[in-house]
N, C-alpha and C positions, 0 to 999 in steps of 0.2 A: 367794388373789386370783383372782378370774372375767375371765373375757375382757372382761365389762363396761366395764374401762377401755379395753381396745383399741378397745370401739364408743363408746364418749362420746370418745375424742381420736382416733378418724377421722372424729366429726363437726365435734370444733373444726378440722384441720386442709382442713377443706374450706371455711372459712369467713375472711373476711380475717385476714392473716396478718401479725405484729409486721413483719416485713421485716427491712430496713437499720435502720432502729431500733434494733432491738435486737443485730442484729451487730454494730453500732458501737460496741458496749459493749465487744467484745472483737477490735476492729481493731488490729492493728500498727503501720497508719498514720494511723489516726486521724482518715480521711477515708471515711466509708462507699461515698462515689460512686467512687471509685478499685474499687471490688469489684462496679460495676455490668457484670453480664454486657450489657446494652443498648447502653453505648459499648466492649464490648470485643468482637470478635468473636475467637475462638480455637476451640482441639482443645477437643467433649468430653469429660466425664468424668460418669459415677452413684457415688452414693456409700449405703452403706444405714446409718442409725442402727438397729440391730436390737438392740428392745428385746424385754425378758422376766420375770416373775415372779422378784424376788428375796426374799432373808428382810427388807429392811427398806422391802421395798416397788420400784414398778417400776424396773427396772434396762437399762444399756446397753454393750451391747462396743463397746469400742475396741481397738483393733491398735495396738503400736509397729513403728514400719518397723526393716529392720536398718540397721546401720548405714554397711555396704559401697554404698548407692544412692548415685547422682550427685544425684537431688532430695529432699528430704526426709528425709534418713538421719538416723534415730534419734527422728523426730517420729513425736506421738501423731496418731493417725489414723479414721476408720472405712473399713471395707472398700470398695473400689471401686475405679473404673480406668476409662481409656480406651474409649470407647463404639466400636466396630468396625464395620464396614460388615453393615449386613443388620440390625442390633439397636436398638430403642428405648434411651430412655437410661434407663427404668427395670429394662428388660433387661439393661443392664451390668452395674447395680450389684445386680442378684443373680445373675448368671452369677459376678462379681469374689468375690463372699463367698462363693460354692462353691469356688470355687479356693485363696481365700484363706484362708479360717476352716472351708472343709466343710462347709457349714449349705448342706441342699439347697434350689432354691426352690421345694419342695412341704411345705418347713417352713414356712415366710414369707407371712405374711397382712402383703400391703401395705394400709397404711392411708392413707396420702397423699404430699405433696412439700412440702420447704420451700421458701423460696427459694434459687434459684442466686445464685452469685457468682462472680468471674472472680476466679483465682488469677495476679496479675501474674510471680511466678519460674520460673513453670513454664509458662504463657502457658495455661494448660486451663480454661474454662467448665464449672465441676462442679455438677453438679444432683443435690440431698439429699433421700435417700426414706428416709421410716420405715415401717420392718417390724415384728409381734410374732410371735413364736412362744412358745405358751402353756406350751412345756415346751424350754429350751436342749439342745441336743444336744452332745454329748464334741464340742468344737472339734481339726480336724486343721488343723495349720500350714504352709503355704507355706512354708518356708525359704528362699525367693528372694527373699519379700515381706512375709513377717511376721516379728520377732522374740520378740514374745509375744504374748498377748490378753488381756484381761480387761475384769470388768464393774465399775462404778460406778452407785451407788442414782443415779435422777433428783436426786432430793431435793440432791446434793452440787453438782449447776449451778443449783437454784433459791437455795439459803442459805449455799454453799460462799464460803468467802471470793476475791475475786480481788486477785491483786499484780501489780504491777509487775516484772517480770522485768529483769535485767539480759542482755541479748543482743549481745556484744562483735562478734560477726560484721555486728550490723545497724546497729551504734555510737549504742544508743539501747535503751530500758526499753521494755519491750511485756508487755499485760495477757496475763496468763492465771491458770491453777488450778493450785495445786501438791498433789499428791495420790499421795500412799502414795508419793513419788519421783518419781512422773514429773509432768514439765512439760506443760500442754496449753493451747496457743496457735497463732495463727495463724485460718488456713479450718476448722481443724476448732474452734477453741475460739467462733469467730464461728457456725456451724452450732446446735455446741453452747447458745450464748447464748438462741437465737433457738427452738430446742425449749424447752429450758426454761423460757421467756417462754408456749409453746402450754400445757405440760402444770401449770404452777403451780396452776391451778385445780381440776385431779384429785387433786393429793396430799392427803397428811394432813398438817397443823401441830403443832398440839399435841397430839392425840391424845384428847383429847375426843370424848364420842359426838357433840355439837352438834359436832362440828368435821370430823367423816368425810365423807368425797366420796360421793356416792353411790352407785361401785360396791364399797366394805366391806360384808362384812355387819354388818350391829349384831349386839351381843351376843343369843344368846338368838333369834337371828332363823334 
């Protein structure tokens, strides 16, 4: 795989973007305007989707929180955190993945932002930035902040199946992806939705030479 993809989906994402549209696929509440960072003003937050070259094609970490936190314990997540005084918000969310995952930001080729959304239980306005780095570095773990890490192909948020979750604590079913075990829903499966919506167009489908994105090499090429 060539960095090619990372320059063709930092062109897509500089261009109109799915939005609320497509988050609302994977809303909890089922109202997209309720995640409008515009009527909400709160704390915020950067978030990176940091993708990278995998074996079935391009790939992205996510983090599980532990499960000792007061917000979000045990939810699937990507790295980031609270935006600090003196720092842009794309600033946080790669100072947050050094911290969090050890991936420095002289790895991290930012390619663009999706859109924010306001996170009503935690009251934080988190603004989501995708990064590539063309070769993943050994992830070092936070133990205050990360429980695990790992990566999943794009490909499983463009064609992966979504369910209905049952979530007793919110006394109500809420869409997400169920994958290898863990549950991925909420801000981050909404984020999620809405990349996958950008990069559908770069992937492979069937695997046909007529069918390759244009940064594969053809066979023979």
């Amino acid at each position: 795989m060539s960095d090619a993809f990372a320059v063709l989906l930092k062109d897509r994402l500089q261009g109109r973007l799915p939005g609320r549209d497509a988050q609302a696929q994977m809303s909890p509440r089922g109202r997209p305007g309720h995640h409008d960072v515009r009527d909400n003003a709160g704390l915020e937050a950067g978030v990176l989707a940091l993708l990278h070259p995998g074996p079935t094609g391009p790939s992205v970490v996510l983090i599980e929180r532990p499960g000792h936190l007061k917000k979000h314990a045990g939810q699937i997540a990507f790295p980031g955190g609270r935006r600090e005084d003196g720092e842009s918000r794309m600033e946080a969310a790669l100072r947050e993945t050094r911290e969090e995952i050890g991936v420095p930001e002289d790895r991290v080729q930012v390619l663009g932002a999706l859109t924010p959304l306001y996170i009503p239980p935690s009251g934080f306005c988190v603004f989501p930035y995708v990064g590539w780095t063309a070769e993943l570095p050994e992830l070092t773990l936070d133990p205050g902040e990360v429980a695990s890490a790992f990566s999943r192909p794009l490909r499983d948020f463009v064609d992966g199946p979504r369910k209905l979750i049952d979530m007793p604590r919110l006394g109500r079913a809420v869409p997400a992806w169920r994958l290898n075990g863990h549950t991925v829903w909420g801000a981050t499966a909404m984020m999620l939705a809405e990349l996958a919506r950008v990069v559908e167009p770069l992937l492979p489908r069937d695997g046909s030479d007529s069918d390759r994105p244009p940064w594969i090499e053809q066979p023979g090429g």
